[in-house]
N, C-alpha and C positions, 0 to 999 in steps of 0.2 A: 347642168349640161343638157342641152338640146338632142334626144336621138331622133333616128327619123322615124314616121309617122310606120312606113310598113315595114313588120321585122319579119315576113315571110321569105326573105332574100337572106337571112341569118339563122334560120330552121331549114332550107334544102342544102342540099349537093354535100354536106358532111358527112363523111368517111367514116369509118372505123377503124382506131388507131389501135393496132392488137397486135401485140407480140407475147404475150403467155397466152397460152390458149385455155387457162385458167379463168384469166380473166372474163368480165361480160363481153357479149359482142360491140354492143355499140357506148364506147366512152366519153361519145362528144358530149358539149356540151353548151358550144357557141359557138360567135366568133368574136373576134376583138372591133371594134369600136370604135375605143378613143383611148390612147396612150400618151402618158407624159413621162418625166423623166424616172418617175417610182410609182404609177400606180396605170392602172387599165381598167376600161368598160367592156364588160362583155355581155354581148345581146344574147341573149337565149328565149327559150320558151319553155312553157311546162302546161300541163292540163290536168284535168282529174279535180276530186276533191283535198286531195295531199302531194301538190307542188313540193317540187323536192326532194322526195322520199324515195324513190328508187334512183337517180341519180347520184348521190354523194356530196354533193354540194350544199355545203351547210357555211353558216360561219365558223369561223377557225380552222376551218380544213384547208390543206394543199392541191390548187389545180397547175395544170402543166400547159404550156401553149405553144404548139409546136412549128418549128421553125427549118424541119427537113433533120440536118445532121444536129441542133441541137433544140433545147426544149426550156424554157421560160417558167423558173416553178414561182408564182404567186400564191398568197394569202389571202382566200375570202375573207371578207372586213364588213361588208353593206351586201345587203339583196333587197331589192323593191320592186315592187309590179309597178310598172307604166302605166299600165289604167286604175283607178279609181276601184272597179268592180270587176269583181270577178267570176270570170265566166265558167259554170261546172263543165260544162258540157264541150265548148271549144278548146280555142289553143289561146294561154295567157302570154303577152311579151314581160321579160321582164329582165332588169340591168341587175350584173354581178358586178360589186368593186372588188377588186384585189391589189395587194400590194406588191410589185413585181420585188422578189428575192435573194434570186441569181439566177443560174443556168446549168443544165446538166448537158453535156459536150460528148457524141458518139468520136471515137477514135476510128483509125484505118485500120486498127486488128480488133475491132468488136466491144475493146472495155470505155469504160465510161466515167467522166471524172466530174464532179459538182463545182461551181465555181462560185463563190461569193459575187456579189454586184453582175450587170450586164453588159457583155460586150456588143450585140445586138439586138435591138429592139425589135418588137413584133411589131408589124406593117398594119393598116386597118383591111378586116377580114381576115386574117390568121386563126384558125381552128384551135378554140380552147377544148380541152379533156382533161377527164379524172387522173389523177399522178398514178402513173404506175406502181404497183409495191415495190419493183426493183429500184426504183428512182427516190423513192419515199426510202427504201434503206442504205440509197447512196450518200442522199443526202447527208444523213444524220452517222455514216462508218467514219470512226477514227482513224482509217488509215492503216498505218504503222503503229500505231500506238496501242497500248494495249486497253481493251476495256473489260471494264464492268458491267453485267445488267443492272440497273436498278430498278428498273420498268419496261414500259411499253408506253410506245406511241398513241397518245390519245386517237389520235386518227385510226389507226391499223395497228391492232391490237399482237398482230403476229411479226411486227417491227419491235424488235427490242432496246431499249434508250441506255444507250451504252455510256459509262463515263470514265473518263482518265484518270484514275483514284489518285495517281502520281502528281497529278498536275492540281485534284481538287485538293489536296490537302498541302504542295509545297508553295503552291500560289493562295493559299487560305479562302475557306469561302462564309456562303454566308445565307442560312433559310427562313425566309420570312413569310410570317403567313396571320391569319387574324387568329382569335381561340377559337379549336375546334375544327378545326383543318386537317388536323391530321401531322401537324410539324414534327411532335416528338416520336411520332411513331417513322418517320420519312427519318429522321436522325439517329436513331434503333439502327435501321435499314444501313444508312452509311456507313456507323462505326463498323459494325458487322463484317460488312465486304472491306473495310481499308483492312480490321484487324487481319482478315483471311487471307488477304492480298499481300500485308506485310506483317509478316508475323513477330518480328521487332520491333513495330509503332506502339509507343506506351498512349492510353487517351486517360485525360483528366476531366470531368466532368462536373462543373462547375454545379451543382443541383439544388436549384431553389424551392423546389417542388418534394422531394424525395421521390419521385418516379422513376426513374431510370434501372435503379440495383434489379430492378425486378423484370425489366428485359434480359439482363446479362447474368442468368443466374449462375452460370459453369466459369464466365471469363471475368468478373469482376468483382474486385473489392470493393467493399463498404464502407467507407470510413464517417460514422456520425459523431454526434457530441460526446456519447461516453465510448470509443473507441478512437477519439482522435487524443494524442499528443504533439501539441504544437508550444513549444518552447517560449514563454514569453522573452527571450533574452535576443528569439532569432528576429525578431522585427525589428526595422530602423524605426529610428528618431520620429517621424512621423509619422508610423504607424502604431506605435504603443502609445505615444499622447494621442491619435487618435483614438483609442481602444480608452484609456486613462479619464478622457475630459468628454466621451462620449458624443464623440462627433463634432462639438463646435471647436473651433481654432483655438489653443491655447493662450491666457494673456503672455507680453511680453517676460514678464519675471518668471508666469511658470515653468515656459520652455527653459527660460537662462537655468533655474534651480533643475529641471529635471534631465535636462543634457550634464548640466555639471556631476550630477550626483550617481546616473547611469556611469561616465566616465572613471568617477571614481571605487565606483562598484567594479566596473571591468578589471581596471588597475590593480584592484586587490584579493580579484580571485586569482588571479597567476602571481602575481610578487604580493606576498604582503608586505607592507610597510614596516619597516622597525619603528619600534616606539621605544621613547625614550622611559624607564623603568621608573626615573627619580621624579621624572618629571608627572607618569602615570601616576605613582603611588598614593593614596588616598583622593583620587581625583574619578570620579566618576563622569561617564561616555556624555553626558548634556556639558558636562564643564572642559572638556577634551577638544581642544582645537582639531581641523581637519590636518591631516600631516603634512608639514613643510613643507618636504619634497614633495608632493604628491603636483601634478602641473596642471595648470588655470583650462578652463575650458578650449579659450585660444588655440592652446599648446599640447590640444590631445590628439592633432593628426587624424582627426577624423574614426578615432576609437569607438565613437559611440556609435557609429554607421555601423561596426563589422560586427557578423553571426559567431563574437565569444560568449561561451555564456560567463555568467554573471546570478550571483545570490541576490535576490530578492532582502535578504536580512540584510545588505549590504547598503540595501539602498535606504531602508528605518534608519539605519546607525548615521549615516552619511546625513541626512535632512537632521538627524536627531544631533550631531554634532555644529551644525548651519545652527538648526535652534537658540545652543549652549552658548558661541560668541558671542564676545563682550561687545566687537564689533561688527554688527549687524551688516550684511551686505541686501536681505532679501527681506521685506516685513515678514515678522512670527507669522499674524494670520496666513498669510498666503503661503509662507513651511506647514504649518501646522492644520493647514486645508489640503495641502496636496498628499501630505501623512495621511488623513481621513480618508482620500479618495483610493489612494494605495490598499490602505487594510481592507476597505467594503469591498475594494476589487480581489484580492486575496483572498478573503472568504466566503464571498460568493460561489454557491458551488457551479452555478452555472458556466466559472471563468475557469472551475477544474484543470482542463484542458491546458491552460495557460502555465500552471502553477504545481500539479501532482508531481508530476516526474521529470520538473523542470531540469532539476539540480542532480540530476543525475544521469543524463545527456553531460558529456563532453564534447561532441562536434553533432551537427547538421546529418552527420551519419545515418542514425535511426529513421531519422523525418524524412529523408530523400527515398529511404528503404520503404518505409510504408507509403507514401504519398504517389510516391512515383514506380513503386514496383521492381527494383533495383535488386535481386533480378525479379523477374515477373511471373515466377514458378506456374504459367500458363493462365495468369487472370493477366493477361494487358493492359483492361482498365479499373481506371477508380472511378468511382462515384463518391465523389466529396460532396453529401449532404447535408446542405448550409441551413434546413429548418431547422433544427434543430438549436442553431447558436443564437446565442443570443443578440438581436438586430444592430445591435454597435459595434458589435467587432466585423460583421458580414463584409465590408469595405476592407478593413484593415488585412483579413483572413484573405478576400480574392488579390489582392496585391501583393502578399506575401507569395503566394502561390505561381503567383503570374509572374513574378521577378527569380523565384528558384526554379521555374522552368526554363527560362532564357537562361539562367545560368549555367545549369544542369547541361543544357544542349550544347553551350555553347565550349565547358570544360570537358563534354566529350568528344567532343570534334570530328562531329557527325555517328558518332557511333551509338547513341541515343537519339532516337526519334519520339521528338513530345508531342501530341497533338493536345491544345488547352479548350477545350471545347467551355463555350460560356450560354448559358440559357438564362434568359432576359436579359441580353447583354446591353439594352438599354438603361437597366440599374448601374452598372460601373462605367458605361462610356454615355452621359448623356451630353445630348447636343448642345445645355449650357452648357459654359464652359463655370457658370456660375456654381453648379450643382453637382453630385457625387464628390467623387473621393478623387484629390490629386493625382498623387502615388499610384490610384488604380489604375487611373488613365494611363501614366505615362506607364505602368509596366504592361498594359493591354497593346500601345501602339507602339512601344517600345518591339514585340515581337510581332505584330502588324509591317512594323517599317526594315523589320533588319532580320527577323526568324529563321527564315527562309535559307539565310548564310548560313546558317548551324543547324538544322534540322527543327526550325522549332516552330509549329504551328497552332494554328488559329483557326476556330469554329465560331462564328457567329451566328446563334436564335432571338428571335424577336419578333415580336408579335406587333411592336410601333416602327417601324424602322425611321417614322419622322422624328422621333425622338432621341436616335441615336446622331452619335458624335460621325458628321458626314466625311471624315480624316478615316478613321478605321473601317468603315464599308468602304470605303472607295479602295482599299490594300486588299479587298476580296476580289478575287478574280473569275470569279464562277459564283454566282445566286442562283437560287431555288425561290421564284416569286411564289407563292400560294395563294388564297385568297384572300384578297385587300380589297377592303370594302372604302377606306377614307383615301380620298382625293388625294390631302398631302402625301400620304404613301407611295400612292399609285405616281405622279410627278416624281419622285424620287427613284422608283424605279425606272422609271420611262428616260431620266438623265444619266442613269448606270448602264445602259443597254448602249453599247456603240454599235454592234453588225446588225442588229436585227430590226426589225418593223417596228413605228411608232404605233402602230394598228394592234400588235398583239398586248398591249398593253391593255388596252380596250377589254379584253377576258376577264382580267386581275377581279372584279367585282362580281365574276359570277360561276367562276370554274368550279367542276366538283373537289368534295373535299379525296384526299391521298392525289389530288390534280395538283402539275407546279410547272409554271414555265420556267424552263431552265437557261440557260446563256451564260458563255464564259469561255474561258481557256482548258476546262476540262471536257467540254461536249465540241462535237464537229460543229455543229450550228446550232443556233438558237431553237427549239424543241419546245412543245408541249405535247407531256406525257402522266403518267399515270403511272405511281410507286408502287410495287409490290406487294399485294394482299401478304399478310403474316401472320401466323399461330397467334392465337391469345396470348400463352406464353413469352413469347418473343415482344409482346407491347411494352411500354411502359406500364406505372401499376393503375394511373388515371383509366388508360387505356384500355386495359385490359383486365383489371377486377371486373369482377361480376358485383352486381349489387348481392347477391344473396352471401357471398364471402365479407361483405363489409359489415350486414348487419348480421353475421351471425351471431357473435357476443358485442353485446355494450360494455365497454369497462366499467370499471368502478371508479369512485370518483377518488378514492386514494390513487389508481394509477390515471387519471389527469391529471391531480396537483403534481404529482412527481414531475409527468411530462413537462408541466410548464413550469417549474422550479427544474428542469433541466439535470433529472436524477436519474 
């Protein structure tokens, strides 16, 4: 665009647009230009050696451009001097871009209301100025809704960035940001105020790190490798061959033997079978047919899906009686390879977990109690810390987790509030649809797509959000951008963003760290703000250890092999 040659005609006769008398005197700052349908030129001037600097006018900041009864809030996005060189000593011209945003609207009884989009565009020569504070905290008020602080307005520090904790957590959200941003200390901060706000929200913390317990030292449980009991009997069909075959797809015969033989497990921890005595007597379990009655995989109703438990010995006897027939249904090797793979997994101590105190659980009872806090004797969250397991089951364990949470929610009928928080939730939801874990997926978007009708919510962190599965971010209603330094990223947010400026995406690559543009259904408007400084303490343990506590003692190498033998 073409301005004209002399901007002296765009440095006089501006006014000073003052109603706090707080404020500076003079807040102008141009005039306008050249307008289109979402963006504006505005001519200014500046002198001195630091253009800029007592004015306000920076990139990313809110200017206003006044229109009499209402005021035009734009997005600085571009600043350039018009000439070439620059001059210390005179007056420089120079063009502001901004992105027009909406409009703040004076009433006939004095109050003032923000409006998304424009109803009247600013004329060329229209007086731009600094946003008012009061205009900058209209903007950005909930209303009637209740809020949250979580921060403060990057711009004006004394604006606080209020959020709808009701709306961020029943509409699921989602914080993305590169390493070292500051994410998990921004996610510290939320759980915090939802727990505070609702003092019945249980949070599950998916924790691939082990950082988090050590934010929440008064309100949360700890649940690692040698404190979890998780029942191998309570996962379905595909998630215990997953845990079983270690990640790859089962062959065909294995699945058919190991549904048949769960089934028959289940069958005869509640009814045992009669057995014929005459027919038993001098006849030992490999020469022992499976029992008559006992009904064909076909005809077990989906037994093998349900959380009974079921003996582990059940399931050696069962493959060990398939072994013993004269007529063969399944080849020995592949019985007598899925037996191998059974016992390494049984006495592995690492699979502990799976197998200690399996058999002495009779319902899902205990596991809902510890997992989920049932009741929550004043710790609301867990910190379920997945280092500690061993990397095969990590898939099986987050979808087991993720499918008793929707259930949980959905069998108390609102009377339980889940929040499932997931960090790196590009490891269980990735964008192939080639890659992760089925079952994960569909229990992740399963409370994605339907949660919300039962209380049961979703946190999404991630640090690639190109990588995630674009089906479950898009079910987030409220993001927390941080900084995103790759392109693909930054694209993906810029297509999430419906109300707000294509221009503040432009930031994503260079905002400071605890910085996050925020947008969604839990803020007024789209916001760039700045999370709450917090005690040490209150960090996560990345966060907030001090180097001098990490190297105080080196263990001994007895307690690493333990660690990674999982003792």
């Amino acid at each position: 665009m073409q301005l004209p040659a002399d901007h002296r005609q765009f440095t006089t006769r501006v006014t000073p647009d003052r109603r706090d008398p707080n404020q500076p005197a003079d807040r102008a700052l141009g005039r306008v230009v050249a307008c289109s349908g979402s963006h504006a030129t505005i001519a200014a001037s500046a002198s001195g050696p630091a253009p800029g600097a007592h004015d306000g006018c920076v990139i990313g900041r809110l200017i206003s451009i006044s229109l009499g009864a209402s005021r035009i809030v734009g997005l600085v996005y571009e600043m350039r001097a018009l000439q070439p060189v620059w001059d210390e000593a005179g007056s420089n011209a120079i063009a502001i871009e901004v992105e027009l945003l909406g409009e703040v609207v004076d009433s006939e009884n004095g109050a003032a209301r923000f409006d998304n989009g424009i109803t009247t565009y600013p004329p060329i020569g229209a007086l731009a100025h600094r946003i008012r504070s009061r205009d900058l905290a209209l903007i950005h008020d909930l209303g009637e809704r209740d809020g949250v602080a979580l921060g403060t307005l990057t711009q004006d520090a004394a604006v606080s960035a209020n959020v709808d904790i009701e709306r961020l957590l029943s509409r699921h959200f989602a914080v993305l940001g590169t390493t070292g941003v500051g994410k998990s200390s921004a996610v510290a901060l939320m759980l915090r105020k939802a727990v505070a706000a609702k003092p019945n929200l249980r949070v599950l913390i998916l924790d691939p790190h082990n950082e988090y317990a050590h934010a929440f030292p008064d309100t949360s449980a700890r649940i690692d490798a040698s404190t979890l009991d998780l029942p191998f009997w309570l996962f379905r069909f595909e998630e215990f061959a997953d845990i079983i075959f270690r990640g790859r797809p089962p062959l065909e015969d294995e699945a058919e033997i190991l549904r048949e033989v769960i089934a028959v497990a289940r069958s005869r921890y509640r009814v045992p079978s009669p057995h014929d005595m005459a027919r038993d007597l001098g006849s030992s379990v490999l020469k022992r047919p499976i029992d008559p009655g006992a009904r064909r995989p076909g005809e077990t109703g989906g037994a093998a899906e349900l959380a009974a438990p079921y003996r582990i010995a059940d399931l050696f006897v069962a493959i060990d009686e398939l072994i013993g027939l004269h007529e063969l249904r399944y080849p020995r090797t592949t019985l007598r390879a899925l037996r191998v793979r059974l016992e390494t997994l049984y006495g592995d101590p690492r699979y502990g977990f799976l197998f200690a105190h399996a058999n002495s659980m009779e319902t899902i009872a205990p596991v809902v109690s510890q997992i989920f806090r049932v009741p929550h004797r004043g710790r609301p969250i867990t910190v379920f810390q997945l280092a500690g397991l061993p990397s095969e089951v990590v898939n099986a364990v987050a979808s087991s987790l993720a499918r008793l949470a929707f259930d949980l929610a959905m069998a108390s009928r609102g009377s339980y509030e889940i929040l499932l928080l997931c960090e790196e939730a590009h490891r269980y939801v990735p964008q192939d649809q080639a890659l992760g874990f089925a079952p994960t997926r569909q229990a992740i978007a399963r409370i994605a797509k339907e949660g919300r009708k039962y209380g049961a919510y979703l946190g999404i962190v991630t640090q690639r959000p190109g990588e995630l599965d674009p089906t479950i971010l898009s079910q987030c209603s409220t993001v927390f951008a941080m900084r995103l330094a790759n392109e693909r990223d930054q694209q993906i947010i810029r297509a999430a963003i419906a109300d707000a400026s294509a221009s503040t995406i432009a930031f994503l690559s260079s905002i400071g760290n605890r910085e996050a543009i925020a947008f969604g259904e839990a803020v007024a408007t789209t916001m760039r703000m700045r999370f709450l400084e917090q005690r040490p303490e209150e960090l996560p343990a990345m966060a907030g250890r001090e180097l001098s506590e990490v190297s105080r003692r080196e263990p001994l190498v007895e307690e690493l092999v333990a660690r990674m033998r999982g003792l």
